[in-house]
PAZA-835600 format. One record per residue (C-alpha): residue in three letters; residue number from 1; x, y, z. Coordinates in Angstrom, 2 decimals. Example, Ala and Ser with C-alpha at 12.3 -4.5 7.8 and 13.67 -1.06 7.14 Angstrom:
<nodes>
NODE type seq       x       y       z
NODE  ALA   1   12.30   -4.50    7.80
NODE  SER   2   13.67   -1.06    7.14
</nodes>
This chain:
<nodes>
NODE type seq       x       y       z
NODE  UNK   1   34.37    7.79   16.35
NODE  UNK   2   32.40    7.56   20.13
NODE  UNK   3   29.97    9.41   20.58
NODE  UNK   4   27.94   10.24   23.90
NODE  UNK   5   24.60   11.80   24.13
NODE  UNK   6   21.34   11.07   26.40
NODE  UNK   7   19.21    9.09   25.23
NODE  UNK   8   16.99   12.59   24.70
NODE  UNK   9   19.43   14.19   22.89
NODE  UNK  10   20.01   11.74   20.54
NODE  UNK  11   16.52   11.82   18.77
NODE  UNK  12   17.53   15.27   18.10
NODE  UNK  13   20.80   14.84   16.59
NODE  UNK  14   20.29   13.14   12.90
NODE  UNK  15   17.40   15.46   12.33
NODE  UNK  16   18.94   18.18   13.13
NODE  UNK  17   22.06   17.34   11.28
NODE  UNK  18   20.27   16.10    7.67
NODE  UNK  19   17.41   18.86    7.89
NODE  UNK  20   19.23   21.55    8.91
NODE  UNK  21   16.59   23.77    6.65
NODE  UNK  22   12.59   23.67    7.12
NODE  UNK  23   11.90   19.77    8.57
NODE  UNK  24   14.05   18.96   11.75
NODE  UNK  25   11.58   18.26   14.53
NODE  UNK  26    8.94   16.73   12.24
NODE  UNK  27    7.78   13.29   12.80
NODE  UNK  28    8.69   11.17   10.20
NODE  UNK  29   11.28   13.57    8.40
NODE  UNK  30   13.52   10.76    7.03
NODE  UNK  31   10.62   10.34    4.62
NODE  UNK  32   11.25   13.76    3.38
NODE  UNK  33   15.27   13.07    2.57
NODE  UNK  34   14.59   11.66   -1.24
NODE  UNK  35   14.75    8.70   -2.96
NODE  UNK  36   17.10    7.60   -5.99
NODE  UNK  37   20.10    9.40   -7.31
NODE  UNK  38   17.95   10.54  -10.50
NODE  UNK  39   15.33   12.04   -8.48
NODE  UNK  40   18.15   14.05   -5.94
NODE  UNK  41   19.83   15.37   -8.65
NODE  UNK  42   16.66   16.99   -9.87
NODE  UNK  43   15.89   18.74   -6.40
NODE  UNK  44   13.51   15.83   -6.02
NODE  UNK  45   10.88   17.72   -8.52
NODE  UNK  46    9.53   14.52   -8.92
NODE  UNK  47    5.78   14.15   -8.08
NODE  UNK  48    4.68   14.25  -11.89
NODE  UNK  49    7.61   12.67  -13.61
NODE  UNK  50    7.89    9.63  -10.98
NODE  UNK  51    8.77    6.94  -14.08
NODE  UNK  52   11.27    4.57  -12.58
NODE  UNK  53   11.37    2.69   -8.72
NODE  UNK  54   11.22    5.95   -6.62
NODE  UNK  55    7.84    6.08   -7.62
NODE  UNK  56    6.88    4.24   -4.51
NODE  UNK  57    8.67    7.34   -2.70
NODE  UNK  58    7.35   10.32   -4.23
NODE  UNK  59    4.18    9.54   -5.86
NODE  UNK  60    2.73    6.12   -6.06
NODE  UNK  61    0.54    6.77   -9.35
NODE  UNK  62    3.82    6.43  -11.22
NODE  UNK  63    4.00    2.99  -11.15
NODE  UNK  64    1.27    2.75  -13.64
NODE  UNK  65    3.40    4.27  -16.06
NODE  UNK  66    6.18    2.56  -16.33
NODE  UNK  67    6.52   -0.95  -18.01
NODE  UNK  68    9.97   -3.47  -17.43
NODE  UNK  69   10.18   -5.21  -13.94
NODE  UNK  70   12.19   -2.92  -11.91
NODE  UNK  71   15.31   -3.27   -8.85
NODE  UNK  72   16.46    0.18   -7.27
NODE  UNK  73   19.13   -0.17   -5.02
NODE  UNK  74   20.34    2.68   -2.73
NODE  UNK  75   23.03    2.94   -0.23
NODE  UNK  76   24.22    6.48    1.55
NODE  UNK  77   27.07    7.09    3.70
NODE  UNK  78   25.94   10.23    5.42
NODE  UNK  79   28.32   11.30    8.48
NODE  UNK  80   29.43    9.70   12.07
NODE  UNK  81   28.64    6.58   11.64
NODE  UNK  82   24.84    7.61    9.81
NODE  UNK  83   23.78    5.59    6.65
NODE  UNK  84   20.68    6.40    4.61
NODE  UNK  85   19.08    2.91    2.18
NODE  UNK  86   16.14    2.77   -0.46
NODE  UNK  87   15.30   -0.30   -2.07
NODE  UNK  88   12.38   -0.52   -4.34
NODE  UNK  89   11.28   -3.21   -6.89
NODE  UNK  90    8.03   -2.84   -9.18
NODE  UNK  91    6.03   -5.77  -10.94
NODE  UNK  92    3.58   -4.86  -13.78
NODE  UNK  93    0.81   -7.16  -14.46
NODE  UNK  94   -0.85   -6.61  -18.19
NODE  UNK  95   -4.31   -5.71  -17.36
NODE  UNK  96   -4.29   -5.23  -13.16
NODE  UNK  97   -1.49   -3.01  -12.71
NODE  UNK  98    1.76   -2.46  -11.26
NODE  UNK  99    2.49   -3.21   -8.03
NODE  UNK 100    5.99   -2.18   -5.72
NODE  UNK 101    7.62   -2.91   -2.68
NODE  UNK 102   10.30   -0.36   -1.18
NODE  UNK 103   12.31    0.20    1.89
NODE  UNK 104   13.54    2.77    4.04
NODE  UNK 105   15.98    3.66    6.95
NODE  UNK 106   17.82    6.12    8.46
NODE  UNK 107   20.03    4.57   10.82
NODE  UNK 108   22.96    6.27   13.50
NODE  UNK 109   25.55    3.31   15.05
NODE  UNK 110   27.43    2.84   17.70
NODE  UNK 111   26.15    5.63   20.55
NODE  UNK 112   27.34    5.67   24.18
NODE  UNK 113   24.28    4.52   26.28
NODE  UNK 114   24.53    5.82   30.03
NODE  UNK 115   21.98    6.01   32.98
NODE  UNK 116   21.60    8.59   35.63
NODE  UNK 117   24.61    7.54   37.30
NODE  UNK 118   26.89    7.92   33.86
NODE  UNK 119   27.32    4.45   34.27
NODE  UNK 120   28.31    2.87   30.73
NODE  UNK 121   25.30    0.59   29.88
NODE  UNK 122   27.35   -0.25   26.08
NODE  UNK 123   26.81    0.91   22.74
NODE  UNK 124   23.16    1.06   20.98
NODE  UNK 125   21.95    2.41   17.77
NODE  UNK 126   18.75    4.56   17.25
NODE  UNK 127   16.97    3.37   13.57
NODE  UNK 128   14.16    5.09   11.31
NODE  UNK 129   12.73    2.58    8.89
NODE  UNK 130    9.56    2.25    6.38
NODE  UNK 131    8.36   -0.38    4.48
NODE  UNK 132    5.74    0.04    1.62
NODE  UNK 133    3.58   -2.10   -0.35
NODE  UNK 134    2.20    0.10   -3.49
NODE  UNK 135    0.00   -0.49   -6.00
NODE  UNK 136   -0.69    1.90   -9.12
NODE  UNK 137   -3.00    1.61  -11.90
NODE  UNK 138   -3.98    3.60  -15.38
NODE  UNK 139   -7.54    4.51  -14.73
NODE  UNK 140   -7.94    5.80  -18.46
NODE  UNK 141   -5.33    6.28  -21.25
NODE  UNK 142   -4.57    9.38  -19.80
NODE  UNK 143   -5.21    9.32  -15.86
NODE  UNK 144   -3.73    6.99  -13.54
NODE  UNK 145   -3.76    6.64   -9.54
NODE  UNK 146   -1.47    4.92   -7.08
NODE  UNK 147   -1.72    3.78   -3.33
NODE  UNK 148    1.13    3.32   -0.43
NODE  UNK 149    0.45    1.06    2.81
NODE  UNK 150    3.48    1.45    4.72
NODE  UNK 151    4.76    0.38    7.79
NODE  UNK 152    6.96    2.69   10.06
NODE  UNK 153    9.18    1.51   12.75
NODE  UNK 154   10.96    3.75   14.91
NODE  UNK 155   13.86    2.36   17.24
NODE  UNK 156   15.56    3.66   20.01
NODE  UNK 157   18.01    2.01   23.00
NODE  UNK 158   15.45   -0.22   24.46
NODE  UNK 159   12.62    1.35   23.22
NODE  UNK 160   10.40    0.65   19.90
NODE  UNK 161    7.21    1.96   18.11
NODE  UNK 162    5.39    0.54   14.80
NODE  UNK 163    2.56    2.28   12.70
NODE  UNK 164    0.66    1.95    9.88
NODE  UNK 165   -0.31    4.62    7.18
NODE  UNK 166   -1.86    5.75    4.11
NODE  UNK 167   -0.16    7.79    0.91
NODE  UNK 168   -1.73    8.16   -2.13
NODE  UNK 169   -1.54   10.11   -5.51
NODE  UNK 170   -2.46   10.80   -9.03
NODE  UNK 171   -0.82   11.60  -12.39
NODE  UNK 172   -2.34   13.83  -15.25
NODE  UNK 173   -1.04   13.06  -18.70
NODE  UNK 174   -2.99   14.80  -21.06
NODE  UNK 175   -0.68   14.45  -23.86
NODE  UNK 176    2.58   12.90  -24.58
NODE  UNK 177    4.20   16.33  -23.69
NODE  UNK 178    3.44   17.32  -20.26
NODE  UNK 179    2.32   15.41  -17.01
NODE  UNK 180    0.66   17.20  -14.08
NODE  UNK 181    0.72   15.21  -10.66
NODE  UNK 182   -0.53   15.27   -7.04
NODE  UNK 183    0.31   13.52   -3.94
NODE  UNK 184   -1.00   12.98   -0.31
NODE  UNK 185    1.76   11.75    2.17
NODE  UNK 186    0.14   10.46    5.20
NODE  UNK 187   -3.20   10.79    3.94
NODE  UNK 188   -4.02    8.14    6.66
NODE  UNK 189   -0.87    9.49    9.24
NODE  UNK 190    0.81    6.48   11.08
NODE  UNK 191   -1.02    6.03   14.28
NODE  UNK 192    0.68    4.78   17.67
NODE  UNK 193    4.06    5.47   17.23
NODE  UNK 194    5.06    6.09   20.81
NODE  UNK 195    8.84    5.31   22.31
NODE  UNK 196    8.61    6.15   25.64
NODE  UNK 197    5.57    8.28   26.66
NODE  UNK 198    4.45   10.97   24.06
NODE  UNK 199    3.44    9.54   20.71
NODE  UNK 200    4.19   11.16   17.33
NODE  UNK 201    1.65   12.38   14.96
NODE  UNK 202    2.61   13.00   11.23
NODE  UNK 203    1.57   15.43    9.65
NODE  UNK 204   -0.37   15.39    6.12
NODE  UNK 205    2.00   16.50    2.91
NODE  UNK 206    0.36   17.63    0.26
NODE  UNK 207    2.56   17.80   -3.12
NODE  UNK 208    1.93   19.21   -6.94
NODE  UNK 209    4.11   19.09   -9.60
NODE  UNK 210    4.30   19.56  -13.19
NODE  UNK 211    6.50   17.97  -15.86
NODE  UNK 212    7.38   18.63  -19.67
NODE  UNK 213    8.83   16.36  -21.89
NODE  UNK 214   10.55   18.13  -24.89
NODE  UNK 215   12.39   16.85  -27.92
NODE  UNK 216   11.61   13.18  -28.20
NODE  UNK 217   11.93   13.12  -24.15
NODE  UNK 218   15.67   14.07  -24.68
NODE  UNK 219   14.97   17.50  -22.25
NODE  UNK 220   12.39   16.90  -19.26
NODE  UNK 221   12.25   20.06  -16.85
NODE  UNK 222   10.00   19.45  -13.53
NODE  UNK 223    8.70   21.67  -10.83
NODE  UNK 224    7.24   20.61   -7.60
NODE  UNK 225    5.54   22.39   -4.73
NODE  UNK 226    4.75   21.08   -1.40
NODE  UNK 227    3.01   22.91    2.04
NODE  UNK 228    2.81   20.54    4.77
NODE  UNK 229   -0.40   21.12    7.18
NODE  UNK 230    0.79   21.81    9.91
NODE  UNK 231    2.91   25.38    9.93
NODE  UNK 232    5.90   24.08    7.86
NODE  UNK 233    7.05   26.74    5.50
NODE  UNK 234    5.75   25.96    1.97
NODE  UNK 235    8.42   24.29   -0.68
NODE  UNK 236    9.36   24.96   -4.33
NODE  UNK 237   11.87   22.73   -5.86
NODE  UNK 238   13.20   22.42   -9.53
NODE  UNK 239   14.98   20.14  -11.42
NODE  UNK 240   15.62   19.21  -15.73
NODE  UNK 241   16.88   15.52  -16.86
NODE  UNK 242   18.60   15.79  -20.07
NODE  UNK 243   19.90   13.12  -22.49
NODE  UNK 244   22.50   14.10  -24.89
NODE  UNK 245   23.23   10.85  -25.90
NODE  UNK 246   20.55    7.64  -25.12
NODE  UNK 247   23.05    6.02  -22.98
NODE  UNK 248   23.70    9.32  -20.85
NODE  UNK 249   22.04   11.38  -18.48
NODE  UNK 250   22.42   14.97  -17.01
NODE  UNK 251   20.52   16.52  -14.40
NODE  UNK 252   20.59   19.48  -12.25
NODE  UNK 253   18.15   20.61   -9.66
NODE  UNK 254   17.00   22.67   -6.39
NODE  UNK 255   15.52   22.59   -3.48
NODE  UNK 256   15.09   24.20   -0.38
NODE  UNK 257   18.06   22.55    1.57
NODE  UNK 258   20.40   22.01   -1.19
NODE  UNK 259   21.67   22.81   -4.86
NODE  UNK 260   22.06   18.97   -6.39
NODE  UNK 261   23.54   17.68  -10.14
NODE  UNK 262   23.80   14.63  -11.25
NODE  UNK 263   24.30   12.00  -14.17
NODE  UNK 264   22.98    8.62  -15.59
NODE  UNK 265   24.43    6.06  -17.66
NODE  UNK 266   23.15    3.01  -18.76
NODE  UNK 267   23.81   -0.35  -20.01
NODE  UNK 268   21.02   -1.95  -20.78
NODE  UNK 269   19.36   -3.41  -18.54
NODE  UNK 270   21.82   -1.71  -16.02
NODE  UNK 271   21.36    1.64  -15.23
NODE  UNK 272   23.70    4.01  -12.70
NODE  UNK 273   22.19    6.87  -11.64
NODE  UNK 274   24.82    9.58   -9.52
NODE  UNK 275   23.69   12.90   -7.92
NODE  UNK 276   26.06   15.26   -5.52
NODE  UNK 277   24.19   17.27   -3.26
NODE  UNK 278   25.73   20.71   -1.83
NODE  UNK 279   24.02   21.87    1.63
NODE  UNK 280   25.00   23.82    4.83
NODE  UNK 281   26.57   20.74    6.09
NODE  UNK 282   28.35   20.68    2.99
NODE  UNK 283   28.21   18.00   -0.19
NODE  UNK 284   27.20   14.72   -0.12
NODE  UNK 285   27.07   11.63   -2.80
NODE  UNK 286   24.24    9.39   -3.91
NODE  UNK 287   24.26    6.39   -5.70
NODE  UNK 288   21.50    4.48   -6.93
NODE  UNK 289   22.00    1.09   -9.53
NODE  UNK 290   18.91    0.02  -11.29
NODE  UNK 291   18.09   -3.07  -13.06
NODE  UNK 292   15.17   -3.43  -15.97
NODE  UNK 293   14.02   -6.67  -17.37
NODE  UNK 294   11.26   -8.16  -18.83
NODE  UNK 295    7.49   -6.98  -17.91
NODE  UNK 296    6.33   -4.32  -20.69
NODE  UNK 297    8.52   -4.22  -23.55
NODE  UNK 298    8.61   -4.25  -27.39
NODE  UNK 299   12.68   -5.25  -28.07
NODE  UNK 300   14.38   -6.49  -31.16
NODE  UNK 301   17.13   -8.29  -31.60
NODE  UNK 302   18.74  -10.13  -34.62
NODE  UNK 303   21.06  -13.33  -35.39
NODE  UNK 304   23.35  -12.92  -37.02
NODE  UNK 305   23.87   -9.10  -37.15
NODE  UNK 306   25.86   -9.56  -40.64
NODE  UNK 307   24.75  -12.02  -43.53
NODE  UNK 308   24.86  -12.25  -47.07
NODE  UNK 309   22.08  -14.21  -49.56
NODE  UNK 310   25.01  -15.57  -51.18
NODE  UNK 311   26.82  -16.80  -48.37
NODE  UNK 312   26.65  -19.61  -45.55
NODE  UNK 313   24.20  -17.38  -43.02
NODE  UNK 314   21.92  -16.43  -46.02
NODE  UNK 315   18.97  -14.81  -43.69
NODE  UNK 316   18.66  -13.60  -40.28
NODE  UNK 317   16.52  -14.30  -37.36
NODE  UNK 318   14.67  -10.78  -36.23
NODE  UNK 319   13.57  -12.46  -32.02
NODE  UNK 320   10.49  -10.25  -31.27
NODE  UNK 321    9.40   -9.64  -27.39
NODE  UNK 322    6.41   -7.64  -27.49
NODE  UNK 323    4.06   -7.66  -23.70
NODE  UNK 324    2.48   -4.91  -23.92
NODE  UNK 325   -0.12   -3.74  -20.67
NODE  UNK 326   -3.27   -3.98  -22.99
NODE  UNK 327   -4.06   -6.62  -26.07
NODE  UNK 328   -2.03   -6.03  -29.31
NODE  UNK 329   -4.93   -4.77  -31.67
NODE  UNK 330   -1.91   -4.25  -35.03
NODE  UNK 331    1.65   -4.48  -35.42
NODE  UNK 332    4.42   -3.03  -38.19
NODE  UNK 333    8.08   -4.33  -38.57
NODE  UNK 334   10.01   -2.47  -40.94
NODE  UNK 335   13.23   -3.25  -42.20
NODE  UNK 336   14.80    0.43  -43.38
NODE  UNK 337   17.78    1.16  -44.87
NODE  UNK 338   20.47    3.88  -44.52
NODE  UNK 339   18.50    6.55  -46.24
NODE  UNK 340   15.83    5.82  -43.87
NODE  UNK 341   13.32    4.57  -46.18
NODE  UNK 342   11.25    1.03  -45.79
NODE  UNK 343   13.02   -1.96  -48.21
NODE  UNK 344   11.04   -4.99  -46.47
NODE  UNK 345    7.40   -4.44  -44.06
NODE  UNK 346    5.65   -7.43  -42.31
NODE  UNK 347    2.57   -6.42  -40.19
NODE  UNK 348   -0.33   -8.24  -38.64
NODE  UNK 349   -3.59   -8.13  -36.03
NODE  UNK 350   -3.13   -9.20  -33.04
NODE  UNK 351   -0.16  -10.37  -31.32
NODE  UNK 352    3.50  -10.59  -33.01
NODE  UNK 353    4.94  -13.98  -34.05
NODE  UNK 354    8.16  -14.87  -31.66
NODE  UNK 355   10.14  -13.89  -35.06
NODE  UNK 356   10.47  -13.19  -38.28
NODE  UNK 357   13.13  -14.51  -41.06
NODE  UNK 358   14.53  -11.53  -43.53
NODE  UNK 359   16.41  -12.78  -46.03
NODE  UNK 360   17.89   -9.94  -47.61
NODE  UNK 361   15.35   -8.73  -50.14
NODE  UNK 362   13.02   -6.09  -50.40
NODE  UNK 363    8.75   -6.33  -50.61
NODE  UNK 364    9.05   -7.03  -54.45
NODE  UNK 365   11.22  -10.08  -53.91
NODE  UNK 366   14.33   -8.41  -54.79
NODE  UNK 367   17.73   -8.89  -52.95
NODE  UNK 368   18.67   -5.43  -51.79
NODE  UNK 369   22.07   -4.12  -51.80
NODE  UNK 370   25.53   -4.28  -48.86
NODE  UNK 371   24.76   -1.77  -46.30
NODE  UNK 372   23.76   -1.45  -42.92
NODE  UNK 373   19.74   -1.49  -41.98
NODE  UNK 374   17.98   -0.87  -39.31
NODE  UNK 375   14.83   -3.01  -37.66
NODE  UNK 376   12.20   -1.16  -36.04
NODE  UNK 377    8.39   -2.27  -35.21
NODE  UNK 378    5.29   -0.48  -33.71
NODE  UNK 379    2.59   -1.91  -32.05
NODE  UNK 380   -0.86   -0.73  -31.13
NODE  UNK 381   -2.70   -1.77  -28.25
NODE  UNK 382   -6.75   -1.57  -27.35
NODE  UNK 383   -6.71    1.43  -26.37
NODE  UNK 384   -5.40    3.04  -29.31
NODE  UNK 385   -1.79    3.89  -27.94
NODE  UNK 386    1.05    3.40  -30.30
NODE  UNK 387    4.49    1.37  -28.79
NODE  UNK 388    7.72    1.26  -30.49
NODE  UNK 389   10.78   -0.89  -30.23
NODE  UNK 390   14.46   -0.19  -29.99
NODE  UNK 391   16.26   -0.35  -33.23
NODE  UNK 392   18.11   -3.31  -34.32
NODE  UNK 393   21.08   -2.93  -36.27
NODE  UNK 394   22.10   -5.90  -39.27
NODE  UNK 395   24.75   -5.63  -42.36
NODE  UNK 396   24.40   -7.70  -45.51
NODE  UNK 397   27.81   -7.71  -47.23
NODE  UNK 398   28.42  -10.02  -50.30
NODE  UNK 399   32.47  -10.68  -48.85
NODE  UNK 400   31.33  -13.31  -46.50
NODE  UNK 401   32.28  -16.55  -47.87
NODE  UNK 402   29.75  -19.04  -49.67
NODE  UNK 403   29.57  -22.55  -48.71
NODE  UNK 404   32.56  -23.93  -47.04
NODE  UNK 405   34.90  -25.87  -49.69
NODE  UNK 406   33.93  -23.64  -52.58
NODE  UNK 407   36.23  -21.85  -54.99
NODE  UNK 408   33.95  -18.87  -56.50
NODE  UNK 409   35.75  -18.21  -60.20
NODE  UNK 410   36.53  -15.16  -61.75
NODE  UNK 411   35.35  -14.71  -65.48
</nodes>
C-alpha cells in the first residue's frame, strides 16, 4: 500500500505506531521493542533470567551462563510494509568466556519521497539498525558480568547517522533457586547520531529484575523494573515460563504496552519459541527458531539402544561428550534400572573417556535381567559445581536372535 508523508513526518510514524504507550519520541526506542519470542511472551521480564541468545538484548551478563553454541533467528511482520529482525549467536570458550554477536532493525519500505514542489522524487525507506559485539564472563561461581559494544545506524531518504555505545550488566545467583540481575543500557549513550541537523542523545536505562526457579526449573516466574533517566515513566513488567512436559513450553507475561503468551517446543537441538502480543494497535505474532550445538555439554547417547548378552549385539556403546567451562575434577556414570536404583557405576578423576562398553551386567559381574535402563552421569568441575547429563534410554531383551545360522534347542 503507498504511502506519502514528509520526510519529517515520517520519523514520527513507526514510533508512534509500535510505542503507542510510554517510549515514542525516545531516541533509540526500537531497542526497547524486545528480543526473542520466549522473552515477549514473558512481558520481556528478562534482565535476571537472560539464559538463551537474547541475552545480548536484555542483559549481557547472561551469556556467562549459558553453555551450547547458540543461533537465534527472528523475523516480524509488523504493519504497512514495517518488519522488525533479531539475530544473535553466542560462542563459549571453557575458561575466557562467552562471547555474542546480535543484530537489530526496524525497518518501514516503500515511502513516497516528495520535495517542496510535491514533485515525486521515488520511493525510499527509513531503517533503525544495531549491531553488538558482547562478551560475558562468570566472575565467581555465583556472580557473573557482561559487556555490549554496539553500533547504531540510523537511515533516512538521503540522510544517515552511525554511533557507538556502551551497555553493560550483572547477574546475582546466589543459589540454584533465584537469580537477581541489573542492567545499564547506554551506559556509554551513542554519540553523533545526527540526520540532518539536530543530533540524538540516548538516554541511560537502568533495569532490575529478579528470577525464581521452582520445581527442578519446571516453573520460572520473573519480574523486571526499569526507570529511564530522563522523565520516562518508570516500568514494571512480569512474566512465568513453565514446562509441563521437557519438550514444551508455556509462558505468559505483562508489560506496560501489552498483555503477551506464548509457547516453546523443542527438538533437540531445534528449538521454536512463539509469543502473541495484544496492544492498543491490536495483536501481533513473534517467532523466534533457535539452534543449540556443541560448546558446554554433558550428553549421552548409546548404540545400539536394544541388545542382549546372548545375542549378536551382546554390549552397547554409551558415546560420552562432556566440555564443561572449568576442568573435570570427578565424574559418575550410572547405569539404573526401572526401579531407579544403580545395577552398573563407572567413575573417574579427571576428564571422561570418549565411551564406555556395558555389557549387560551389574557391578558384581552378574548379567542383569530384560528391561529398560536408563544412563545418566554427573560431573564435577574445579569449582565444585555439579553437571548432569540427559538420560539415555537402552533395553536388553533375551528375544533377539543369537548368532546368525544358529538353531537354539528346546530341552
Amino acid at each position: 500500500m503507498k504511502k506519502t508523508a514528509a520526510l519529517m513526518a515520517v520519523l514520527c510514524i513507526i514510533p508512534f505506531a509500535l510505542f503507542a504507550k510510554g517510549d515514542y519520541g525516545t531516541p533509540g526506542e526500537f531497542l526497547n521493542w524486545g528480543a526473542g519470542a520466549r522473552s515477549l511472551a514473558m512481558g520481556k521480564a528478562f534482565t535476571a533470567l537472560a539464559d538463551d541468545p537474547s541475552a545480548i538484548y536484555y542483559n549481557p551478563a547472561g551469556l556467562a551462563l549459558q553453555n551450547p553454541i547458540q543461533i537465534a533467528l527472528q523475523h516480524v511482520f509488523l504493519f504497512e510494509d514495517t518488519m522488525y529482525d533479531f539475530g544473535a549467536a553466542t560462542y563459549p570458550i571453557s575458561g575466557i568466556g562467552t562471547f555474542g554477536f546480535g543484530y537489530v532493525r526496524l525497518g518501514s519500505m516503500n515511502f513516497d519521497a516528495r520535495d517542496e514542489q510535491w514533485t515525486d522524487l521515488g520511493k525510499f525507506d527509513i531503517a533503525d539498525q544495531a549491531f553488538i559485539l558482547s562478551y560475558g564472563r562468570e566472575i565467581t561461581g555465583w556472580l557473573a558480568f557482561g559487556l555490549n559494544l554496539k553500533v547504531i545506524n540510523q537511515s533516512n531518504f538521503e540522510a544517515s547517522a552511525t554511533g557507538f555505545g556502551i551497555d553493560t550488566g550483572v547477574i546475582w545467583s546466589p543459589s540454584n533457586y533465584i537469580s537477581f540481575g541489573l542492567s545499564v543500557i547506554n551506559a556509554l549513550p551513542p554519540t553523533s547520531l545526527k540526520l540532518i541537523e539536530t543530533a540524538e542523545t540516548y538516554p541511560v536505562i537502568l533495569k532490575g529484575g529478579i528470577a525464581l526457579k521452582l520445581f527442578g526449573d519446571r516453573v520460572m516466574p520473573a519480574m523486571d523494573v526499569e526507570q529511564e533517566f530522563g522523565g520516562r515513566d518508570f516500568k514494571f513488567r512480569l512474566g512465568i515460563d513453565i514446562y509441563p512436559f521437557q519438550q514444551l513450553a508455556l509462558r505468559a507475561g505483562l508489560d506496560e504496552t501489552e498483555v503477551a503468551f506464548g509457547a516453546g517446543f523443542f527438538w533437540r537441538p531445534v528449538r521454536l519459541d512463539y509469543a502473541i502480543g495484544f496492544g492498543d494497535l491490536g495483536f501481533s505474532n513473534r517467532l523466534t527458531l533457535t539452534f543449540a550445538f556443541g560448546g558446554f555439554d554433558i550428553n549421552l547417547t548409546a548404540d545400539p539402544k536394544i541388545f542382549s548378552p546372548v545375542g549378536t549385539r551382546r554390549t552397547t556403546t554409551v558415546s560420552i561428550y562432556a566440555e564443561t567451562k572449568y576442568p573435570i575434577e570427578e565424574w559418575e556414570l550410572n547405569v539404573l534400572n526401572e526401579d531407579g536404583d544403580v545395577v552398573r557405576s563407572y567413575s573417574g578423576n579427571e576428564k571422561p573417556p570418549k565411551f564406555v562398553t556395558w555389557d549387560g551386567k551389574d557391578d558384581r559381574g552378574l548379567p542383569v535381567s530384560d528391561g529398560e535402563y536408563k544412563c545418566v552421569m554427573k560431573v564435577k568441575d574445579k569449582t565444585g559445581r555439579t553437571l548432569e547429563s540427559n538420560t539415555e534410554s537402552v533395553k536388553i531383551s533375551s528375544s533377539i536372535p543369537m548368532q546368525p545360522g544358529t538353531i537354539q534347542l528346546e530341552e
